[in-house]
C-alpha positions in Angstrom: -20.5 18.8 -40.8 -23.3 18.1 -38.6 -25.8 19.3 -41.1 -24.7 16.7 -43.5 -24.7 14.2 -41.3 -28.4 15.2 -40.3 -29.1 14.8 -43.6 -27.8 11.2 -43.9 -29.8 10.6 -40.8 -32.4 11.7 -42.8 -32.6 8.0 -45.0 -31.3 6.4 -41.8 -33.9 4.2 -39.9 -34.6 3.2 -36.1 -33.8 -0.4 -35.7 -36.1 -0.2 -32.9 -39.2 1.4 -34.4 -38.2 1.0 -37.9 -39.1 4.9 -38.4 -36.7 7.1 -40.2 -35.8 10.1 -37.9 -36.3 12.6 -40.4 -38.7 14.9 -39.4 -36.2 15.5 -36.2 -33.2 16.1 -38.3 -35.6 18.4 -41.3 -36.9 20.6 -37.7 -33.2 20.8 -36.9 -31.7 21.7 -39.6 -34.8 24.6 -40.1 -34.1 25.4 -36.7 -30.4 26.3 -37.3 -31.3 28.3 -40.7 -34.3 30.2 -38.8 -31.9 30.8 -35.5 -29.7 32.1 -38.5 -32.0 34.3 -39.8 -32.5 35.6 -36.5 -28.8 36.8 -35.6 -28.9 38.4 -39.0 -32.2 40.0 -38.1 -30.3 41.8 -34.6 -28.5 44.6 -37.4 -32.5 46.0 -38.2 -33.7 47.8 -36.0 -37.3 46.9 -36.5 -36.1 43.4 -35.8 -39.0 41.9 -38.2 -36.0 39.1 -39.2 -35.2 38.0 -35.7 -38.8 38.2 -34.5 -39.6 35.5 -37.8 -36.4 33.5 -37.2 -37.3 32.8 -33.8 -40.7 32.6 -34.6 -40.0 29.7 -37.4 -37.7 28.0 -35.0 -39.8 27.9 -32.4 -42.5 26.4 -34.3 -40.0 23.9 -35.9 -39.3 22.6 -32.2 -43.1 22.3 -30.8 -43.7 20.0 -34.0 -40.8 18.1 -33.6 -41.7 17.4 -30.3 -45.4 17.0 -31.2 -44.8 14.6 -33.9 -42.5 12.1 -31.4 -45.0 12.7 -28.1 -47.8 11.0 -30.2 -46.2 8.6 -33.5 -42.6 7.5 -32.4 -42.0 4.8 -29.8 -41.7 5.5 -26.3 -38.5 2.9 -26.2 -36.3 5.2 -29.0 -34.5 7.0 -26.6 -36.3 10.5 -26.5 -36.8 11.8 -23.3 -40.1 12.9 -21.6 -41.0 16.1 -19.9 -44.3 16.7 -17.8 -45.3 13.1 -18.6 -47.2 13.9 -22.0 -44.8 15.4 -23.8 -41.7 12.9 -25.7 -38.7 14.4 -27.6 -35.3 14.8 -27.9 -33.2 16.4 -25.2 -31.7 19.0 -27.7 -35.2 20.1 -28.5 -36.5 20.8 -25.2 -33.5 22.7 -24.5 -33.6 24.7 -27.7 -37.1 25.3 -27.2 -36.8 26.3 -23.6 -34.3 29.1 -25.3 -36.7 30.5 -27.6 -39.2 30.5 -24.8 -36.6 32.4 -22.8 -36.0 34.9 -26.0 -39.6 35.4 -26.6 -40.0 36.3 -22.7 -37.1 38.8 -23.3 -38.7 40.3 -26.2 -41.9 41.2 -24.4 -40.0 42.5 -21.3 -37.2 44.5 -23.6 -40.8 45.9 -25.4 -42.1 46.9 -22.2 -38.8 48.5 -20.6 -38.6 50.4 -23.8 -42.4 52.1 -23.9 -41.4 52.9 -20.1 -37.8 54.6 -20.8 -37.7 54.9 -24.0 -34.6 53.1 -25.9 -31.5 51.9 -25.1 -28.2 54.0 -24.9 -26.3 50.6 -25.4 -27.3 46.8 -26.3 -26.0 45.8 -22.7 -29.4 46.1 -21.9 -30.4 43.8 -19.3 -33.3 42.2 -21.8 -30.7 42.5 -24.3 -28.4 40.0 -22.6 -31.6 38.2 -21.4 -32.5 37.4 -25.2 -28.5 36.8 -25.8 -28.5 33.8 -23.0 -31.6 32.5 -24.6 -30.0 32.1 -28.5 -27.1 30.8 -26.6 -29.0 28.4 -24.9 -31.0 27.7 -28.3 -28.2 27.0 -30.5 -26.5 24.7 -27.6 -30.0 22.5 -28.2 -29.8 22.7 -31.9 -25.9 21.3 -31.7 -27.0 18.8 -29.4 -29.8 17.4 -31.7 -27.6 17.3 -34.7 -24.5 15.8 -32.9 -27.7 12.9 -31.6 -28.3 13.0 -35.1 -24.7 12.5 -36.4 -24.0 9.8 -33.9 -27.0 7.3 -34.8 -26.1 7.8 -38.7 -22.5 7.3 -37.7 -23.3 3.6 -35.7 -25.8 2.9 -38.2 -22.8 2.8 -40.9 -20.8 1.3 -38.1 -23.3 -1.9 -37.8 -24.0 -2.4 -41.8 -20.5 -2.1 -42.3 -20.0 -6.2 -42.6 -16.2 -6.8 -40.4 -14.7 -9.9 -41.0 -15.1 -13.0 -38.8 -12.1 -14.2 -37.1 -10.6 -17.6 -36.8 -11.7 -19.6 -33.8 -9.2 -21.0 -32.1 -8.9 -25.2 -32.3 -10.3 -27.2 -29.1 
């Protein structure tokens, strides 16, 4: 449901900058099919799926953010981090996620060349990387349910509602 309502979003355009938001909702909905790709990739155990899936959706989020810190309005309602950087709130949250998993990944690599591998995925890196896709997809939904709502008030003002009667002096 949110997916197709990202991809109405996609012909929908800002009344403010006259921009169509769809290289936000194309990065989200890649995001959710990398992120995908990714929890499929956890049954491998080289892990080459989940490394690419967060991989791609990690790159999908920098450009995202890249393309709105330097060609979309700063009045659009995107949200700015460090002063430099514009995007939307979902995608600095997702990103911050993949950040996390990608810090998990190098620290679940390391504890492994120390003790070898793990009895059990309640590993502490393990659940590290787990809290990371959580906090990734909760980003994603976030962007696509922004997404869903401008598409959703965009029908709301073209939609023409009749005029009523004034009342008689």
């Amino acid at each position: 449901m949110l997916a197709s309502a990202a991809l109405s979003a996609i012909e929908l355009r800002d009344a403010r900058t006259g921009s169509p938001p769809a290289f936000r909702a194309v990065c989200a909905i890649v995001m959710v099919l990398a992120l995908l790709t990714a929890g499929y990739g956890l049954y491998f155990p080289p892990h080459i799926l989940l490394y690419a899936g967060v991989a791609i959706a990690g790159v999908a989020a920098l450009l995202s953010i890249l393309y709105e810190s330097i060609f979309r309005n700063r009045d659009d309602g995107s949200v700015s981090f460090l002063w430099l950087f514009r995007g939307a709130r979902g995608m600095f949250v997702a990103g911050f996620g993949i950040v996390f998993i990608l810090l998990a990944a190098a620290l679940d690599d390391y504890r492994h060349r120390l003790y070898g591998l793990d009895a059990t995925i309640w590993a502490p890196f393990h659940l590290m990387g787990l809290f990371g896709s959580l906090v990734a997809t909760i980003g994603v939904i976030s962007v696509l349910a922004g997404l869903a709502n401008a598409a959703r008030q965009a029908r709301w003002v073209d939609r023409k509602l009749p005029r009523t009667p004034q009342p008689r002096p």
